[in-house]
N, C-alpha and C positions, 0 to 999 in steps of 0.2 A: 667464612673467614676471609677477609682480605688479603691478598698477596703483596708482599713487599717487591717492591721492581727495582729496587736503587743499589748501588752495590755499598759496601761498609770498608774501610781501610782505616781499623786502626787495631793497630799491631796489640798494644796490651790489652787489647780487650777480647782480640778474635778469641782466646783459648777457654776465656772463661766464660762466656754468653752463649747459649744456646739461640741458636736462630732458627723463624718460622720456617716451616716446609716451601724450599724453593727456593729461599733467598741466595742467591750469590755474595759471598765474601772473600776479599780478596787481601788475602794478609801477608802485608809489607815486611814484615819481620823475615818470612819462611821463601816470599816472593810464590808464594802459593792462590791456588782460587778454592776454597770450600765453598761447598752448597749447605745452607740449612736444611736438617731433617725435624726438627721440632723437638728432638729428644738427646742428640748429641750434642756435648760443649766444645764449641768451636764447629762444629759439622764434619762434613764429608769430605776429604782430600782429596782433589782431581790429580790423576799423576802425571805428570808432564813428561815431557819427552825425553830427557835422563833417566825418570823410573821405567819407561816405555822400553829405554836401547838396555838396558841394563838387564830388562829381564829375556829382551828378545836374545842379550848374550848366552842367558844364560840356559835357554831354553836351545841355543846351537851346541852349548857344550854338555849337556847333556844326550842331547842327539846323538854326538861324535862319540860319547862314550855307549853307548846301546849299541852304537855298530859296531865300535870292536870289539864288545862279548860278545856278542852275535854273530861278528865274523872267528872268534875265537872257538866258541862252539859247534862252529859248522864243520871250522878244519877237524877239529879234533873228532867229528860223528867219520870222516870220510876213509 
């Protein structure tokens, strides 16, 4: 099978076209880059560096809360 190497930008169509394995799309609507998987409409969502801080937030406040049950049940073992 042939590989597509071009990228595609157009907004009404990323959602509904499935694109071959590999292709890069880059949809202006969302300002997103999907990858074709062959089998998903629209493809793959690459998460960009807002879905990246977002979730590194969210994985620090969860942290912050594991320590203080943790420190809450140590005081209370002592």
């Amino acid at each position: 099978m042939a590989v597509e190497t071009h990228i595609h930008a157009f907004p009404r169509h990323v959602a509904s076209k499935t694109y071959p394995e590999a292709v890069p799309v880059y949809d202006s609507a969302t300002k997103r880059i999907r990858i074709g998987d062959g089998s998903t409409s629209g493809g793959i969502e690459i998460p960009n560096m807002a879905d990246l801080s977002a979730v590194t937030a969210a994985i620090g406040t969860f942290e912050s809360a594991a320590e203080a049950v943790i420190g809450e049940e140590s005081a209370g073992e002592a």
